[in-house]
CHARMM-style PDB file with segment names, atoms N, HN, CA, C and O in Angstrom:
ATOM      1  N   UNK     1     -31.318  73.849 -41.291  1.00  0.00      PROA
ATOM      2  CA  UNK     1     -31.591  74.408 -42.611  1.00  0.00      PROA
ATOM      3  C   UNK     1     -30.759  73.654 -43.642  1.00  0.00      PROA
ATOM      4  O   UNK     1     -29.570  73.387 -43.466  1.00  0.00      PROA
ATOM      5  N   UNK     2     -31.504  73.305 -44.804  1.00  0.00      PROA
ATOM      6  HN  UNK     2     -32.470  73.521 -44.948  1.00  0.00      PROA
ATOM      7  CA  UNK     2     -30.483  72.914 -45.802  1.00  0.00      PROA
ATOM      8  C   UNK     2     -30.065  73.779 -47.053  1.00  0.00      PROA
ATOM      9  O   UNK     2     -30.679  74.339 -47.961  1.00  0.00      PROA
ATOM     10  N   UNK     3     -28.356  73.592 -46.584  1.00  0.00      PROA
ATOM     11  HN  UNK     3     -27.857  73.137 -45.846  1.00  0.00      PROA
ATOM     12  CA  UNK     3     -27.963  74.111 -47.601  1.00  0.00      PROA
ATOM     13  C   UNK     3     -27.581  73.394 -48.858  1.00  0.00      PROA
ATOM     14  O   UNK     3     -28.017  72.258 -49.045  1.00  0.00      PROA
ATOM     15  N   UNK     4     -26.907  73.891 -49.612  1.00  0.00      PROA
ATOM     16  HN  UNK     4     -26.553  74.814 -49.460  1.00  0.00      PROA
ATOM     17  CA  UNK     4     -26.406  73.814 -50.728  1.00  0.00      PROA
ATOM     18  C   UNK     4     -25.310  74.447 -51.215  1.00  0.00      PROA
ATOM     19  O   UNK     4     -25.133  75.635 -50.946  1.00  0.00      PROA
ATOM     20  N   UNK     5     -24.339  73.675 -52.075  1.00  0.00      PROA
ATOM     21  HN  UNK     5     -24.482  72.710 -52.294  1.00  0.00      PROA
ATOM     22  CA  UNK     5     -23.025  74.508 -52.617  1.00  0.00      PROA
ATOM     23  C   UNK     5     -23.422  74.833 -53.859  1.00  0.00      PROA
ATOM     24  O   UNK     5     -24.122  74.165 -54.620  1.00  0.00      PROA
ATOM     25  N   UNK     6     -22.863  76.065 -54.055  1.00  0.00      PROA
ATOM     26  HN  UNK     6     -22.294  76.608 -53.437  1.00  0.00      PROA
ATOM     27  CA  UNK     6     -23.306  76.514 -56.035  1.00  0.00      PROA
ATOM     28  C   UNK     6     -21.869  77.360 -56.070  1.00  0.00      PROA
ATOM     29  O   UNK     6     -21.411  78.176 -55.269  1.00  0.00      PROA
ATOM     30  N   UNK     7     -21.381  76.868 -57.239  1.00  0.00      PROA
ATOM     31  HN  UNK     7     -21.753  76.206 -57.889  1.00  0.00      PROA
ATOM     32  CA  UNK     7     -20.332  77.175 -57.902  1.00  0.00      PROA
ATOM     33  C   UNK     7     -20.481  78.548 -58.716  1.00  0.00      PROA
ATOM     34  O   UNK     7     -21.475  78.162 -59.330  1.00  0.00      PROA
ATOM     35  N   UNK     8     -20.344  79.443 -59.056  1.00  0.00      PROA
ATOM     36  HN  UNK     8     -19.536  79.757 -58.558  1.00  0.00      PROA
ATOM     37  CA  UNK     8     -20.386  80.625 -59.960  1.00  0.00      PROA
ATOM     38  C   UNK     8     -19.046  80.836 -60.759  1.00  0.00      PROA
ATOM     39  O   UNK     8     -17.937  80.801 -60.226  1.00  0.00      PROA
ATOM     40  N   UNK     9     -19.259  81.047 -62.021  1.00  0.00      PROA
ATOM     41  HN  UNK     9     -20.159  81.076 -62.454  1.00  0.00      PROA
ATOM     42  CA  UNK     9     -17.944  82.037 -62.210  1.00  0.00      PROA
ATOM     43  C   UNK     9     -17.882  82.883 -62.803  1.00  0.00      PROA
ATOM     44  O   UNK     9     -18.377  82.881 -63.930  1.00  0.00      PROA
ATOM     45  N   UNK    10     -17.274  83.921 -62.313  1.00  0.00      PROA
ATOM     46  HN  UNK    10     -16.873  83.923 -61.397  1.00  0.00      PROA
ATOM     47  CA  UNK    10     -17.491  85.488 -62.800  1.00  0.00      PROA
ATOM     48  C   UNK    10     -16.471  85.940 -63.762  1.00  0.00      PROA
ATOM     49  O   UNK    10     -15.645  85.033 -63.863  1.00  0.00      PROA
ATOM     50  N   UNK    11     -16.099  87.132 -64.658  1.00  0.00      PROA
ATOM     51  HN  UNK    11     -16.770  87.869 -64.576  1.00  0.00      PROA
ATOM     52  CA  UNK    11     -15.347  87.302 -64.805  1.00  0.00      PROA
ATOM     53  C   UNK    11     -14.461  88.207 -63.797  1.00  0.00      PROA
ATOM     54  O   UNK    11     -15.003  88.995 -63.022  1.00  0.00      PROA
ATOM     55  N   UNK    12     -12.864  88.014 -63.872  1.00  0.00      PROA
ATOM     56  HN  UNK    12     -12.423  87.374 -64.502  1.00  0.00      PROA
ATOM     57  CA  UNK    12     -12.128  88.913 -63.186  1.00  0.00      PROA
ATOM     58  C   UNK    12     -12.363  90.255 -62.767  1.00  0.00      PROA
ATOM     59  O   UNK    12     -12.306  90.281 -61.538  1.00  0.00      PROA
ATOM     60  N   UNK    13     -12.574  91.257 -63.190  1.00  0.00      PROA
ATOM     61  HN  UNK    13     -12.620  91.236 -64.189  1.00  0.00      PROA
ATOM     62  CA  UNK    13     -13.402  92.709 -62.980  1.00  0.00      PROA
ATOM     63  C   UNK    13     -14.536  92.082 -61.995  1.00  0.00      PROA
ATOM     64  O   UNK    13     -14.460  92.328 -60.791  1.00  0.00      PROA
ATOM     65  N   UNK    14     -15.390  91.424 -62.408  1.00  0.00      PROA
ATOM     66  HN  UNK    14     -15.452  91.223 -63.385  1.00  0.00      PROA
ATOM     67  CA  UNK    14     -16.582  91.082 -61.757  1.00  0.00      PROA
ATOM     68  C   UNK    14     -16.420  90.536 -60.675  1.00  0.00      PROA
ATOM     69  O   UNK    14     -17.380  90.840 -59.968  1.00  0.00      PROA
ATOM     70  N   UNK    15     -15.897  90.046 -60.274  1.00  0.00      PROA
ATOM     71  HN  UNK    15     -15.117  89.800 -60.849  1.00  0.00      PROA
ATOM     72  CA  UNK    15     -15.053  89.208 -59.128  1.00  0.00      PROA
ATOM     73  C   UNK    15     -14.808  90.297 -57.766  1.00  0.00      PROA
ATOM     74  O   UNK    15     -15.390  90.433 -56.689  1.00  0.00      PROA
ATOM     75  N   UNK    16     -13.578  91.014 -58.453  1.00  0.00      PROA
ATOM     76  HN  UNK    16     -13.105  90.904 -59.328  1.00  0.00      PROA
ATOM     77  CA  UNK    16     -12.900  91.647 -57.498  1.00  0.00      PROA
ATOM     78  C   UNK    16     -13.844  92.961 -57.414  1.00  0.00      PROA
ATOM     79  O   UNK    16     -13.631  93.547 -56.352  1.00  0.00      PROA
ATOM     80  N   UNK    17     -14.997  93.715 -58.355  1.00  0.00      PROA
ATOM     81  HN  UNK    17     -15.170  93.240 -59.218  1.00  0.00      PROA
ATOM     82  CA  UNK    17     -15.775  94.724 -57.956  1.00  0.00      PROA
ATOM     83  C   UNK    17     -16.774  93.958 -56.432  1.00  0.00      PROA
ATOM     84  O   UNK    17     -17.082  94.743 -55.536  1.00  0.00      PROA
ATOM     85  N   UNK    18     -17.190  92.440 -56.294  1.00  0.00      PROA
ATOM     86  HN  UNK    18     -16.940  91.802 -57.022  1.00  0.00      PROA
ATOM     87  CA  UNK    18     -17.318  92.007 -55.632  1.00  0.00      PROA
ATOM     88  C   UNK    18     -16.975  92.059 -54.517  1.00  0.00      PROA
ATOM     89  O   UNK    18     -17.741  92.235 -53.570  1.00  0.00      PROA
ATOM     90  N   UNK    19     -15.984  91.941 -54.457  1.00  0.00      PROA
ATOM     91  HN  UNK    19     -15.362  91.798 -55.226  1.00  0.00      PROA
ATOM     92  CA  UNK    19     -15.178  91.641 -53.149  1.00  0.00      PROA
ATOM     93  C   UNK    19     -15.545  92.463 -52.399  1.00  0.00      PROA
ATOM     94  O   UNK    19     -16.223  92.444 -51.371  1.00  0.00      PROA
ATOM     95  N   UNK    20     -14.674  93.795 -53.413  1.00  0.00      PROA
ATOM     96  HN  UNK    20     -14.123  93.810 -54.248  1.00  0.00      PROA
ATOM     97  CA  UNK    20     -14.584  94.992 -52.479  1.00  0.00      PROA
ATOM     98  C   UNK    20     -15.852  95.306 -52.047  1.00  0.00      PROA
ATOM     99  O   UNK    20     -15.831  95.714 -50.886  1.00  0.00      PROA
ATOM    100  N   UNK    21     -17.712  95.247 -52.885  1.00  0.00      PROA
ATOM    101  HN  UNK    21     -17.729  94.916 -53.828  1.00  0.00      PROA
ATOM    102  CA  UNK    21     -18.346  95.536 -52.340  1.00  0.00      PROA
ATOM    103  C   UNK    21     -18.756  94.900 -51.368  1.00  0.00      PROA
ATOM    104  O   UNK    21     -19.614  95.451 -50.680  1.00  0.00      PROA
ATOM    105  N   UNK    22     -18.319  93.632 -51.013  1.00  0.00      PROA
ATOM    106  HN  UNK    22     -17.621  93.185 -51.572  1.00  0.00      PROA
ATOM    107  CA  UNK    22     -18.663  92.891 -49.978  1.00  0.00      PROA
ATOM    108  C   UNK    22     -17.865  93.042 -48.752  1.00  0.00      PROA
ATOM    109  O   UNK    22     -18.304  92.671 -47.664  1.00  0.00      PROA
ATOM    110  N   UNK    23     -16.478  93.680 -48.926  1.00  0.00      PROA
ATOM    111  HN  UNK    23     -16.122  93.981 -49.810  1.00  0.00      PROA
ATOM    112  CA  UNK    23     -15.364  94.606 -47.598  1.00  0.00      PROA
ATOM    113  C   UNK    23     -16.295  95.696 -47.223  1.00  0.00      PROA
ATOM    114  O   UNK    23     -16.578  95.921 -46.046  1.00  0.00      PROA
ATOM    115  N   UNK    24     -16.834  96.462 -48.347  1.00  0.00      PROA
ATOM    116  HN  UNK    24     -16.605  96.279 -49.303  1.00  0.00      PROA
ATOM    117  CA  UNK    24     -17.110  97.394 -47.741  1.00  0.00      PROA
ATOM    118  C   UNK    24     -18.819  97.625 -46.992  1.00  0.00      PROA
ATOM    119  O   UNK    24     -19.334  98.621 -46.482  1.00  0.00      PROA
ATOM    120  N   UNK    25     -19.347  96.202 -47.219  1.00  0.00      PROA
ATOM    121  HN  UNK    25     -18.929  95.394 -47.633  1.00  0.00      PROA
ATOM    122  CA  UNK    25     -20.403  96.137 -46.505  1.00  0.00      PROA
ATOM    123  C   UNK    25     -20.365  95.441 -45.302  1.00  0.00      PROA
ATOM    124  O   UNK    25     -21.374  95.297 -44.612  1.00  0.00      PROA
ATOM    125  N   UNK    26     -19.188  94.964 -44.978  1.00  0.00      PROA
ATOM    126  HN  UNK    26     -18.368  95.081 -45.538  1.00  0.00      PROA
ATOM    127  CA  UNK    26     -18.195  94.468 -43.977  1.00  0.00      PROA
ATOM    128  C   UNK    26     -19.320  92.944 -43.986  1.00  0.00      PROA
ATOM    129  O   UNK    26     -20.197  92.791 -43.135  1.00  0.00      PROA
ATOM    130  N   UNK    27     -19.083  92.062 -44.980  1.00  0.00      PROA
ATOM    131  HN  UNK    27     -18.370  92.185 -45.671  1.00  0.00      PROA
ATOM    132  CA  UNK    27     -19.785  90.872 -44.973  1.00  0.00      PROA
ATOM    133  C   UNK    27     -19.085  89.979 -46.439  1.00  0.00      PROA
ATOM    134  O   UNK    27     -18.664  90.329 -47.542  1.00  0.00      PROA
ATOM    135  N   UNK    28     -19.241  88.761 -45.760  1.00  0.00      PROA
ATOM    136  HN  UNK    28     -19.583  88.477 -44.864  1.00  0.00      PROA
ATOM    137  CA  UNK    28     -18.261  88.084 -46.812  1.00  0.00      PROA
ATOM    138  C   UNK    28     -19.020  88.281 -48.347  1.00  0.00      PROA
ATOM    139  O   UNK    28     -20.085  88.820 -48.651  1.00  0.00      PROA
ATOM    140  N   UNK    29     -18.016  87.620 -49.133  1.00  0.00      PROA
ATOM    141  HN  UNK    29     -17.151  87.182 -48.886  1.00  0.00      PROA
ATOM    142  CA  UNK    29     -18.764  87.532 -50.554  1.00  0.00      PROA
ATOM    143  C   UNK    29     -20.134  86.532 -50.635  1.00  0.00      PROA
ATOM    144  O   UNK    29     -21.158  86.930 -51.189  1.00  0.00      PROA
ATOM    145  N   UNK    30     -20.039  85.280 -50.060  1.00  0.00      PROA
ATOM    146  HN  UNK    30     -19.206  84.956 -49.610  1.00  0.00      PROA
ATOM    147  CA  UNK    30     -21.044  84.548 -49.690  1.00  0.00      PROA
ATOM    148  C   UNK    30     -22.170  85.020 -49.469  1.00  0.00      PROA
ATOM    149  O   UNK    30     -23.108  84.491 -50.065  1.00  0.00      PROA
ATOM    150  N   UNK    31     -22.434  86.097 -48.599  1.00  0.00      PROA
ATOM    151  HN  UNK    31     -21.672  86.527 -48.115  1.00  0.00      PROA
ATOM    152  CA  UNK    31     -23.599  86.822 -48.110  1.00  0.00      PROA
ATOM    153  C   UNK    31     -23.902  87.804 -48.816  1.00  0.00      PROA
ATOM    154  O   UNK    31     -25.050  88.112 -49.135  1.00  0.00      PROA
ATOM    155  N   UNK    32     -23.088  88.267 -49.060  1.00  0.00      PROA
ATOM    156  HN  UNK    32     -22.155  88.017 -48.801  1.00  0.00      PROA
ATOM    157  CA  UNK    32     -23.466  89.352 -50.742  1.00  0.00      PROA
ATOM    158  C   UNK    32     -24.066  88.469 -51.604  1.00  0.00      PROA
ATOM    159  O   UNK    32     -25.040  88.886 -52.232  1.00  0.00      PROA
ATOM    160  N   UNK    33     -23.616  87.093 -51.807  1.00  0.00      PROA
ATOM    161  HN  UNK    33     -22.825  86.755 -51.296  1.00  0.00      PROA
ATOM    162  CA  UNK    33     -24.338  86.524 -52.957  1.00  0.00      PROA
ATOM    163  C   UNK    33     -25.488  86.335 -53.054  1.00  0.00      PROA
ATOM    164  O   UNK    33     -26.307  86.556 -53.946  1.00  0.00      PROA
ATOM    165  N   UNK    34     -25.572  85.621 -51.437  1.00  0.00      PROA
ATOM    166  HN  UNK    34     -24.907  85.442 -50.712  1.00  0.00      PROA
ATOM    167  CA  UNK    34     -26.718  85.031 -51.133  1.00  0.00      PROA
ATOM    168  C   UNK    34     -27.936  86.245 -51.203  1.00  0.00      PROA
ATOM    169  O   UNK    34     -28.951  86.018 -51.861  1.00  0.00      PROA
ATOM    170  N   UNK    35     -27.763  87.543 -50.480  1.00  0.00      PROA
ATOM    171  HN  UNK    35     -26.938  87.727 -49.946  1.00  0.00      PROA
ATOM    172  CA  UNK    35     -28.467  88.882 -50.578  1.00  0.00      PROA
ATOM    173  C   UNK    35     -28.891  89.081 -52.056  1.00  0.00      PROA
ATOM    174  O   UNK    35     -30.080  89.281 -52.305  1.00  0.00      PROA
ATOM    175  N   UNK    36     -28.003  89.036 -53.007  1.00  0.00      PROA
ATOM    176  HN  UNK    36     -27.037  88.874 -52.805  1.00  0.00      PROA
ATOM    177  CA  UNK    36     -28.336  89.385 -54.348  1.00  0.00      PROA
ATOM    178  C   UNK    36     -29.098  88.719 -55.114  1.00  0.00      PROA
ATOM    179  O   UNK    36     -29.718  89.180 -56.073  1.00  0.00      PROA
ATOM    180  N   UNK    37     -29.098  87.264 -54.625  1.00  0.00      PROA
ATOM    181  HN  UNK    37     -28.595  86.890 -53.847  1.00  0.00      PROA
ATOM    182  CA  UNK    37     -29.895  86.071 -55.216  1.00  0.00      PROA
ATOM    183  C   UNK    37     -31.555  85.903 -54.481  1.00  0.00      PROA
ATOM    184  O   UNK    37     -32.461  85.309 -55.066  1.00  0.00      PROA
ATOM    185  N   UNK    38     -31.692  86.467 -53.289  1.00  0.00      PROA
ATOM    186  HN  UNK    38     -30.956  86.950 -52.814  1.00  0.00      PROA
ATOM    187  CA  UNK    38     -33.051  86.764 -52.818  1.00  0.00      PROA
ATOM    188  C   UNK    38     -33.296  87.735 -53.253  1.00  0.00      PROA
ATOM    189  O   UNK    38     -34.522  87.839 -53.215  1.00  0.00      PROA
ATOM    190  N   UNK    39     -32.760  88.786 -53.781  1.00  0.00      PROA
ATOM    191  HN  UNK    39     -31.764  88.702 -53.812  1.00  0.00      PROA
ATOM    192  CA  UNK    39     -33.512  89.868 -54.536  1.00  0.00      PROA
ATOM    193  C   UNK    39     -33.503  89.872 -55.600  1.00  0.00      PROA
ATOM    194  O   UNK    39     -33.873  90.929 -56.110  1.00  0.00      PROA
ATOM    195  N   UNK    40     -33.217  89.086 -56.252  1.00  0.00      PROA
ATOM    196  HN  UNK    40     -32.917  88.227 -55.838  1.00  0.00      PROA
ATOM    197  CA  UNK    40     -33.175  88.305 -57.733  1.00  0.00      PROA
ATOM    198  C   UNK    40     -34.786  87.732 -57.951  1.00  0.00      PROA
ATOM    199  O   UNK    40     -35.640  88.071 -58.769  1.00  0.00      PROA
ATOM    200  N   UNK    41     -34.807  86.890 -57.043  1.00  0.00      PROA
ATOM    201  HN  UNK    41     -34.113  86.615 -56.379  1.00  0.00      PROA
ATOM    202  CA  UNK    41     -35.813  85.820 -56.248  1.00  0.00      PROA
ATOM    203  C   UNK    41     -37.215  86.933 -56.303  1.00  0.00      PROA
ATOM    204  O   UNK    41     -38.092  86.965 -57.166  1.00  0.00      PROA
ATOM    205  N   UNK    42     -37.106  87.608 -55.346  1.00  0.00      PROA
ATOM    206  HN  UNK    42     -36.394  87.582 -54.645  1.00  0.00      PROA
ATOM    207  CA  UNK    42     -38.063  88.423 -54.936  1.00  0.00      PROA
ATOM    208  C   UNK    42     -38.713  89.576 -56.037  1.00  0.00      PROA
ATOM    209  O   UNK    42     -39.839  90.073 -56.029  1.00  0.00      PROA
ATOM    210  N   UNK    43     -37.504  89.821 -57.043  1.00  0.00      PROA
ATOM    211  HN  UNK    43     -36.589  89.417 -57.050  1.00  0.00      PROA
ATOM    212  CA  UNK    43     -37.861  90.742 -58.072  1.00  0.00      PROA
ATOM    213  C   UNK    43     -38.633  89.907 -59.201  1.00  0.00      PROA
ATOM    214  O   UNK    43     -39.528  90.467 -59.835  1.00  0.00      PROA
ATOM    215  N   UNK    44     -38.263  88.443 -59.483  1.00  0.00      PROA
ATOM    216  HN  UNK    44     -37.537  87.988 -58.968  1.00  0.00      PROA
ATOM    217  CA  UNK    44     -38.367  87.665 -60.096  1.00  0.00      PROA
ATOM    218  C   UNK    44     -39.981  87.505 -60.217  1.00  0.00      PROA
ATOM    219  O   UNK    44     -40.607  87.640 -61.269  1.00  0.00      PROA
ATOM    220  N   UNK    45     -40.663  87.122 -58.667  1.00  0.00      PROA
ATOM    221  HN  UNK    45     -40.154  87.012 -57.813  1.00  0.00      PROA
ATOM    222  CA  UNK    45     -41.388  86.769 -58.435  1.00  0.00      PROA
ATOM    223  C   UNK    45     -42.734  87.734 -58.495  1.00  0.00      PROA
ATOM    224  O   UNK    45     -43.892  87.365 -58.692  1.00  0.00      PROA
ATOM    225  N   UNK    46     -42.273  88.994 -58.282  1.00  0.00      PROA
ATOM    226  HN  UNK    46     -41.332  89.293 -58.122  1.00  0.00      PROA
ATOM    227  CA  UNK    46     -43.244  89.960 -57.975  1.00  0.00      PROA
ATOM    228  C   UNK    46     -43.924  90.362 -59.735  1.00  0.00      PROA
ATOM    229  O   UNK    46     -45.031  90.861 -59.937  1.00  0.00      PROA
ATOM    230  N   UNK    47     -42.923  89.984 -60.805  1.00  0.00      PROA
ATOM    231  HN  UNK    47     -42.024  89.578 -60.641  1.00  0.00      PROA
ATOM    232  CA  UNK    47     -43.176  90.261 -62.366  1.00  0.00      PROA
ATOM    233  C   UNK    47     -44.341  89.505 -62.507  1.00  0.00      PROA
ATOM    234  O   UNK    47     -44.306  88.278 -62.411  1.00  0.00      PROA
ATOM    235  N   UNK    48     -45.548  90.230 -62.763  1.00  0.00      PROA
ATOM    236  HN  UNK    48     -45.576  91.226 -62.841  1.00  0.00      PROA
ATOM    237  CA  UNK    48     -46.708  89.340 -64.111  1.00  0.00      PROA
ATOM    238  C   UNK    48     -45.977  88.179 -64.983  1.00  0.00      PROA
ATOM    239  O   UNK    48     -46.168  86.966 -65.059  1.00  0.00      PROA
ATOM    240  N   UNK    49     -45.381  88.755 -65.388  1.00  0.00      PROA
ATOM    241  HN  UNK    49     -45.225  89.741 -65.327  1.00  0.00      PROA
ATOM    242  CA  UNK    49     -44.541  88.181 -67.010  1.00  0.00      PROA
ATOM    243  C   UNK    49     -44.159  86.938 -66.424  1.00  0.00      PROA
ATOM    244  O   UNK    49     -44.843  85.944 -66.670  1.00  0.00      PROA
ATOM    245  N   UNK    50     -42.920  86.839 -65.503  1.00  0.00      PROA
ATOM    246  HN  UNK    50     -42.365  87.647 -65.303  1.00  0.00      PROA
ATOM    247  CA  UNK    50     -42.911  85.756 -64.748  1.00  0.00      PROA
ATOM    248  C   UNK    50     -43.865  84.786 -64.239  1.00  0.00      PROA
ATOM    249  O   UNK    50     -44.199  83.647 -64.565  1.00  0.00      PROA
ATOM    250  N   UNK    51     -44.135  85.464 -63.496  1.00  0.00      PROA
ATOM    251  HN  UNK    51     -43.863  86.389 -63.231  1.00  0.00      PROA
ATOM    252  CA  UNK    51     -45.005  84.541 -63.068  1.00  0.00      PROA
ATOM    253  C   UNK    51     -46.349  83.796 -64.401  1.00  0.00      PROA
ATOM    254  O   UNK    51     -47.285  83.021 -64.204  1.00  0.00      PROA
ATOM    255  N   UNK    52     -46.144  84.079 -64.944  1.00  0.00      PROA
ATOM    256  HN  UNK    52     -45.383  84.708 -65.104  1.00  0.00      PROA
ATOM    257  CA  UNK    52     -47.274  83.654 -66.713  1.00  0.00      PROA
ATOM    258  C   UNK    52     -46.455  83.044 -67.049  1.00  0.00      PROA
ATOM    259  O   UNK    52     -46.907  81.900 -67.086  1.00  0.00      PROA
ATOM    260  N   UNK    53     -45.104  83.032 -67.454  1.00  0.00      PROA
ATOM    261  HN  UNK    53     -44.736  83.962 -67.423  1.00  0.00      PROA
ATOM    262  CA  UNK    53     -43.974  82.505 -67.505  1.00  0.00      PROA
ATOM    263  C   UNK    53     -44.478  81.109 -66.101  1.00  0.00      PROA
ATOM    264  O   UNK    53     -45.307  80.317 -66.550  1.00  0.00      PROA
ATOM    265  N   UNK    54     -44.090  80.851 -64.736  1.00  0.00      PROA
ATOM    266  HN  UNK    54     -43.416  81.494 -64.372  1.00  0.00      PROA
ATOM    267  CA  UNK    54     -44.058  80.143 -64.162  1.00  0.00      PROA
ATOM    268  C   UNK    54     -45.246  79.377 -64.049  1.00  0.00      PROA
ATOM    269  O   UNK    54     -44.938  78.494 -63.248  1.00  0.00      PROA
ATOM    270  N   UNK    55     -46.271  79.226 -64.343  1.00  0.00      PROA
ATOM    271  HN  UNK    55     -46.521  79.943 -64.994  1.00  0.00      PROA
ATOM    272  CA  UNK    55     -47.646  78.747 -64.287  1.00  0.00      PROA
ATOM    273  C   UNK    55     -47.405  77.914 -65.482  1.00  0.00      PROA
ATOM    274  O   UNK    55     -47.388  76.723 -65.174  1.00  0.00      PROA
ATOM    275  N   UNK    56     -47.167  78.180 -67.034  1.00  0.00      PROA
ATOM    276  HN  UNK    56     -47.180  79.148 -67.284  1.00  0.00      PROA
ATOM    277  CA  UNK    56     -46.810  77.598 -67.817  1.00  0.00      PROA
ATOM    278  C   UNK    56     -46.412  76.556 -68.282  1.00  0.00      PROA
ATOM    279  O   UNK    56     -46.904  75.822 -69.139  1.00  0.00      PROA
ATOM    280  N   UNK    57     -44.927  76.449 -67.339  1.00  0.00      PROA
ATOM    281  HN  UNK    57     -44.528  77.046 -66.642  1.00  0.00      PROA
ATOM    282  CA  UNK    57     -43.989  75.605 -66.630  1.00  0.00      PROA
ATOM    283  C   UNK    57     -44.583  74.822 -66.543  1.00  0.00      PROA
ATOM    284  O   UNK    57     -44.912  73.932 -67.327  1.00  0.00      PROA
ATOM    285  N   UNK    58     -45.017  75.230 -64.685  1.00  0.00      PROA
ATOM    286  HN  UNK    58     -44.750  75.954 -64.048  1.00  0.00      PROA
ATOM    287  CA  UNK    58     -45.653  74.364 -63.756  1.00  0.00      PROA
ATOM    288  C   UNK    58     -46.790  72.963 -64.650  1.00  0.00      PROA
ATOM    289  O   UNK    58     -46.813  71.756 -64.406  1.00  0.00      PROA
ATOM    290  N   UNK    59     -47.383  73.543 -65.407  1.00  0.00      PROA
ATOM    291  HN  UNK    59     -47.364  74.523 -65.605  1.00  0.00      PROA
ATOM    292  CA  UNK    59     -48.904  72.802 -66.788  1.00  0.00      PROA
ATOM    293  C   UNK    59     -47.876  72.249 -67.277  1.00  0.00      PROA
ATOM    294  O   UNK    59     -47.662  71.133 -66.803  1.00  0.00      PROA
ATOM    295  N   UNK    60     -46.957  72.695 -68.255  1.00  0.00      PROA
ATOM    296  HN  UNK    60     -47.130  73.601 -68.640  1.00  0.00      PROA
ATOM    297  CA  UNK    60     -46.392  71.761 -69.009  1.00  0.00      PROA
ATOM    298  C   UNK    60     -45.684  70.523 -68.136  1.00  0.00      PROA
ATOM    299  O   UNK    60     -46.118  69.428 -68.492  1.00  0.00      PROA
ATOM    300  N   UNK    61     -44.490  70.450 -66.856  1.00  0.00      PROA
ATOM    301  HN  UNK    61     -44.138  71.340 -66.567  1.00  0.00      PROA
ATOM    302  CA  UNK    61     -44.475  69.584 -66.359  1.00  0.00      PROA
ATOM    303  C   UNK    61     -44.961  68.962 -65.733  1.00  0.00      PROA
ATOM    304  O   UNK    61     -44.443  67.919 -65.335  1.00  0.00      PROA
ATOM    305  N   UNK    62     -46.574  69.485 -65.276  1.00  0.00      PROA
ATOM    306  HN  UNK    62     -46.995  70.332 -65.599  1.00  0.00      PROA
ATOM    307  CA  UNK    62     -47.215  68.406 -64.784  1.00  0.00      PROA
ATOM    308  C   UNK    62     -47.562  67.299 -65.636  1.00  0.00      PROA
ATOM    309  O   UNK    62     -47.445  66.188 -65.121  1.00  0.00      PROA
ATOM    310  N   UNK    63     -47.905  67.349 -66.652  1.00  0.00      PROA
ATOM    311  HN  UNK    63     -48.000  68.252 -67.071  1.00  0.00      PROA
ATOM    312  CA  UNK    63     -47.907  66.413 -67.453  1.00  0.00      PROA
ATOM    313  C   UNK    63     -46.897  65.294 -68.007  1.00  0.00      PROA
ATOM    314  O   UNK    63     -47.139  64.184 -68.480  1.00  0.00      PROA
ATOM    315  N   UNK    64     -45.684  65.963 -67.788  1.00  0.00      PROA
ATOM    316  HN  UNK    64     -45.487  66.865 -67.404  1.00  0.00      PROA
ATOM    317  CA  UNK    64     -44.335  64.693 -67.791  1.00  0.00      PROA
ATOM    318  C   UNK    64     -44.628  64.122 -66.262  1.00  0.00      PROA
ATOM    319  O   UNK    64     -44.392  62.930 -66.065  1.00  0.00      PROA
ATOM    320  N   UNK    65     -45.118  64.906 -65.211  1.00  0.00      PROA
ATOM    321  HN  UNK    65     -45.310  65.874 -65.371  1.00  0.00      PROA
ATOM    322  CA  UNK    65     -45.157  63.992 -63.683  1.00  0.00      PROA
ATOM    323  C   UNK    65     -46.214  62.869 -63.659  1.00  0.00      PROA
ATOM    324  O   UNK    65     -46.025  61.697 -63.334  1.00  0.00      PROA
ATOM    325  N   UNK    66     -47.623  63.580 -64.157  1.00  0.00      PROA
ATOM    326  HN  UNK    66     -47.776  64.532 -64.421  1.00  0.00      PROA
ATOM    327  CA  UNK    66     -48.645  62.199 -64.548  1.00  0.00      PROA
ATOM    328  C   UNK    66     -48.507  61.044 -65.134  1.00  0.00      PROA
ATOM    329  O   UNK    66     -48.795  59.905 -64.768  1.00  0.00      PROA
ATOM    330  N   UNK    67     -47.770  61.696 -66.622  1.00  0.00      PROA
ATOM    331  HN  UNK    67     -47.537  62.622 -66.920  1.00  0.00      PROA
ATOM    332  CA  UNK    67     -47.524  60.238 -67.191  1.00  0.00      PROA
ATOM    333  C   UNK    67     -46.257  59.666 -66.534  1.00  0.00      PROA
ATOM    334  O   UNK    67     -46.311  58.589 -67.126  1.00  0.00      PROA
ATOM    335  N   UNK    68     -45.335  59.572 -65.891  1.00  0.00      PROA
ATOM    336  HN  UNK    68     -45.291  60.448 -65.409  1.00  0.00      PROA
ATOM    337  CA  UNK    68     -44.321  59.324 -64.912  1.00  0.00      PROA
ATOM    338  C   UNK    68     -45.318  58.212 -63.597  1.00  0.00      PROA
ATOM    339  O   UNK    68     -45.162  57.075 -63.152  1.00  0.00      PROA
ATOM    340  N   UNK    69     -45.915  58.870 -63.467  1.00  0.00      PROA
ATOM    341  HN  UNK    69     -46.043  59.793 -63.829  1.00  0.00      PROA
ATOM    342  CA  UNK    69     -47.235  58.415 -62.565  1.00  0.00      PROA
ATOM    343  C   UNK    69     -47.766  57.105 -63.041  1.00  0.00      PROA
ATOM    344  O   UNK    69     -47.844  56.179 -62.233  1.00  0.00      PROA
ATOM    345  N   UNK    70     -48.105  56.958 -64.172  1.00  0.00      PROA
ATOM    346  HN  UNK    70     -48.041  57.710 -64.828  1.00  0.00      PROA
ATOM    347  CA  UNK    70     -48.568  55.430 -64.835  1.00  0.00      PROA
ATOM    348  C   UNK    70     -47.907  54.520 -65.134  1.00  0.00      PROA
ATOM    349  O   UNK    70     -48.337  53.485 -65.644  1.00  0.00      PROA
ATOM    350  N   UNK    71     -46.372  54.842 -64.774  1.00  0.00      PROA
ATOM    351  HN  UNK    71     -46.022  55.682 -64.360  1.00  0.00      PROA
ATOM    352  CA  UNK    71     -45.885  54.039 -65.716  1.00  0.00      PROA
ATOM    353  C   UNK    71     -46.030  52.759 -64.688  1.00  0.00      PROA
ATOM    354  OT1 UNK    71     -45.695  51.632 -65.054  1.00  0.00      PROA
TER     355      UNK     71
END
């Protein structure tokens, strides 16, 4: 599997409310993150709005990839 490193920074309060919820789910902070960021992901994805939002995107940069394509 490939991973990746991602840097975050939280503020202090935010940090250490972290922690502890990640002691007390007896799992590092890492895996809390990672958990919170697939349901980020997953909430993200399931939105209309988003996704109208992501289709958008997708049209507008295809068109920087085509002409990228000719050169």
């Amino acid at each position: 599997m490939d991973t990746r490193t991602t840097t975050i920074r939280l503020p202090g309060p935010t940090a250490e409310a972290l922690e502890v919820v990640a002691k007390a789910d007896n799992q590092s902070v890492s895996e809390a993150v990672r958990q919170a960021v697939l349901e980020h992901i997953r909430t993200r994805r399931a939105d209309p709005e988003f996704q109208k939002s992501l289709h958008h995107l997708l049209d507008s940069q295809r068109e920087v990839f085509e002409r990228l394509a000719d050169l």
